[in-house]
N, C-alpha and C positions, 0 to 999 in steps of 0.2 A: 342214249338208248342202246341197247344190246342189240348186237345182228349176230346172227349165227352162219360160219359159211363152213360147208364140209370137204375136208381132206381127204387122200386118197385110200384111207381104209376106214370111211365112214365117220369118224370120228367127227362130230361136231364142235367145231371152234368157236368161242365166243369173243367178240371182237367191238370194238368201239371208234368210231369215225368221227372227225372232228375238222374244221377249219377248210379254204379249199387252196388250189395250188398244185406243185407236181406231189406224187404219193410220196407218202415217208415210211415205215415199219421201225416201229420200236419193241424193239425185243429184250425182256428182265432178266434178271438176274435168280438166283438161289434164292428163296420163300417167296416173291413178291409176286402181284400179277396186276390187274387196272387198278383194281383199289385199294389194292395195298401194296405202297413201293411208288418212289420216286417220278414214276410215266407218267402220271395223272397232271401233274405238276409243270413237267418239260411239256404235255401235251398240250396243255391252254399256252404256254410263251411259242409254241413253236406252229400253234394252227393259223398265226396272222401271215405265215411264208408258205403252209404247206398244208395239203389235204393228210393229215395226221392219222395212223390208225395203229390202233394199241389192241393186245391182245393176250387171254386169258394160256400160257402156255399149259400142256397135259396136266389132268392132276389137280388144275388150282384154277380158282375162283368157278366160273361158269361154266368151264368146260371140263369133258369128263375124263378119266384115267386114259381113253383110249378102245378103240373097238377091237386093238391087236395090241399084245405088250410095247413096253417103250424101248424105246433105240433110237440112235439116232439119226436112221434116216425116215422113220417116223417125223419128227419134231422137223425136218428139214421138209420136209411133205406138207408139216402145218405153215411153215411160213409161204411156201407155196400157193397154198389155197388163200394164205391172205393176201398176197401179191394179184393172185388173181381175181380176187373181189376188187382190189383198189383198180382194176383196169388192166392187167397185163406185166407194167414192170415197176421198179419203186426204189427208192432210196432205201438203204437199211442202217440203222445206228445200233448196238447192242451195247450191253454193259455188264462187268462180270461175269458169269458164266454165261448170262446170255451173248456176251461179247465173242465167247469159243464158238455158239452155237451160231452168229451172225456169221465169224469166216470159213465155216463149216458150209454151209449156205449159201456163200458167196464165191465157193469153189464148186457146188454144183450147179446153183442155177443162177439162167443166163438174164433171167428177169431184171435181178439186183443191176442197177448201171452205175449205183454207186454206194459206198462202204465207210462206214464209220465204229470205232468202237474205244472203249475207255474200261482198263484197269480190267483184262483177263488175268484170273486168278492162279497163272500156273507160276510157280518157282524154280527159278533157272539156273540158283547159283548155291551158294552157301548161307547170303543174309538171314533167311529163313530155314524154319525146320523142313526138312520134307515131308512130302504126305508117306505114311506107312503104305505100305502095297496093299495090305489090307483090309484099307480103313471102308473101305465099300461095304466090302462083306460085314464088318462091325456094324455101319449103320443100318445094312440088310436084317441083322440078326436086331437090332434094337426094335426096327419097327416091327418086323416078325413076332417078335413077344408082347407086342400093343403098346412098348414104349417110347410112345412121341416126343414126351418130355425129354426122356433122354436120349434120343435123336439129335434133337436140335441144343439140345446141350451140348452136347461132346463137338456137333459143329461149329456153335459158337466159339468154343476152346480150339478149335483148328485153326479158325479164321483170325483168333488173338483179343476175342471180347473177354477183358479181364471179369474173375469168378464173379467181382461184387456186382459188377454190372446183370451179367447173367441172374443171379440170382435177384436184383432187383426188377429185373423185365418180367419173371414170374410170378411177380405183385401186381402185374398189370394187365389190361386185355389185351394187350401187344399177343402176348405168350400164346391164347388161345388159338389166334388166328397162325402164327407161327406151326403151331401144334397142327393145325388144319394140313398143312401142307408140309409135314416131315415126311412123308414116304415119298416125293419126287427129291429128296435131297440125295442117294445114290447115282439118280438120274445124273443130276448138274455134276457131280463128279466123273458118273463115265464121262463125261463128254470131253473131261481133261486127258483122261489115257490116264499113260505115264509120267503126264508134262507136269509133276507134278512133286518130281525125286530128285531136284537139285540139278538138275544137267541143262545145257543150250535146248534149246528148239531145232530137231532136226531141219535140215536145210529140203523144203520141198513139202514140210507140213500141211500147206496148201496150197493148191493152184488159183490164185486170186486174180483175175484178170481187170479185174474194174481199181479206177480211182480209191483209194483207200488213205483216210485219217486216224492214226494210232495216237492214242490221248491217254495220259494219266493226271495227278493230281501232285505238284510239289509238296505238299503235309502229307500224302500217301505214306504207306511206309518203302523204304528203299529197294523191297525184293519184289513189291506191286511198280514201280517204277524201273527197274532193270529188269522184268518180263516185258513191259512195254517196250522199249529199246529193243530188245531181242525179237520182238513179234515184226516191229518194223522192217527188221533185220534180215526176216523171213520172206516177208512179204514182198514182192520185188515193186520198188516203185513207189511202196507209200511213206508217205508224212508219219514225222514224229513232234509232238507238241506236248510238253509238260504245262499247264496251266497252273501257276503261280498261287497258292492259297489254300487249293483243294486238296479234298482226299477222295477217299470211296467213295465216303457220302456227299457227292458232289451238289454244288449249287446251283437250278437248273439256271437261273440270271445270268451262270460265268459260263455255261456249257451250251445252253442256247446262239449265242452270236458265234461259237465257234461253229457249231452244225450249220448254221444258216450261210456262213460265209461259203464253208467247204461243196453243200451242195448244192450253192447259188452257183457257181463254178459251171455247172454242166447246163443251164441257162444260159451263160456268156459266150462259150467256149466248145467247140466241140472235139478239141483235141484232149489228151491226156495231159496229167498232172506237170508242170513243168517242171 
């Protein structure tokens, strides 16, 4: 069942509660939201440890554009208000760009006590291409002209979904729903910056003060796994764990007992990470 709980500039959030236990916040990635995209999935293995609550970010599924333009201390405001439905403070896990927007989040509020994230999508070296400076305003300009399709084309092509693939997803309803939610795709890239033109992660990116597990996928490709390295790098204090098999499109079976282990942690323990 849908609850709706509102943020600090009225915007209504649609959100989904599941399981009981201490709160957890799963936060998506670029197109996805409850029911479309990977949560849905991680949220049934993960509500037999934890009171689970998944949520529609701006823009997509249930919830609407926003009662003030987006930014990102907007979207930090939405997680907010979901922290504060689940009772006050919570676990956070994100993934891909929801993964930037989790330690975004987790340098401003003090709610979060503890931090997980897997395969933020910035490029820190040379393995990969870099993003054009540009490439914002290109997407800005696509959906400006009502071209959704080619929105979410040309980011498929960023992110290295080969043509035939692309062009075979547009044979399917996958595309529709994709198409549904191409104007929040500008979004998910502010939220990279610059961290996205080949260079380190400045040192002080964030201020992360909680428990934090930095996760990729060994089948990942090597520029999505040497950003993970580098975020750990940033992060003072946290874990780095490459899971063996995976990629982006991770399997919630392998990614499950690693979240459960990490935030079973502050059940046991009341000190920091050793």
């Amino acid at each position: 069942m849908t609850r709706f709980t509102t943020s600090a500039d009225g915007t209504e959030i649609a959100c989904s509660v599941t399981g009981s236990g201490p709160a957890l916040v799963l936060v998506d990635g670029a197109l996805c939201h409850r029911r479309f995209g990977p949560t849905t999935e991680l949220a049934s293995v993960l509500d037999k440890d934890f009171t689970v609550h998944t949520y529609d970010r701006r823009g997509r599924g249930e919830t609407g554009d926003g009662a003030t333009p987006w930014s990102l201390e907007r979207e930090v405001e939405d997680i907010d208000a979901i922290i504060r439905e689940a009772g006050g403070t919570a676990f956070v896990f994100g993934v891909s760009s929801g993964a930037v927007l989790a330690l975004e989040a987790a340098s401003r509020l003090p709610s979060i006590t503890r931090l997980a994230v897997y395969e933020a999508p910035f490029v820190v070296d040379d393995t990969y291409p870099a993003r054009p400076a540009d490439y914002v305003r290109t997407l800005e300009g696509l959906i400006a002209r009502g071209d959704r399709s080619g929105a979410v084309a040309s980011f498929m092509k960023l992110v290295g979904t080969p043509g035939f693939a692309v062009a075979v997803m547009k044979l399917t309803p996958v595309w529709k729903k994709l198409k549904a939610v191409a104007h929040t795709l500008p979004w998910d890239l502010a939220l990279l910056g610059d961290d996205g033109r080949g260079e380190k992660l400045p040192t002080g990116r964030w201020q992360v003060e909680v428990p934090t597990l930095v996760m990729d996928g060994g089948k990942s490709p090597v520029y999505l796994r040497n950003a993970m390295k580098n975020v750990a790098e940033v992060v003072e204090g946290a874990e780095h764990r490459t899971l063996p098999g995976q990629t982006h499109m991770y399997r919630s079976s392998v990614v499950a007992p690693e979240l459960v282990e990490f935030f079973s942690r502050a059940q046991r323990t009341a000190g920091p990470i050793a």
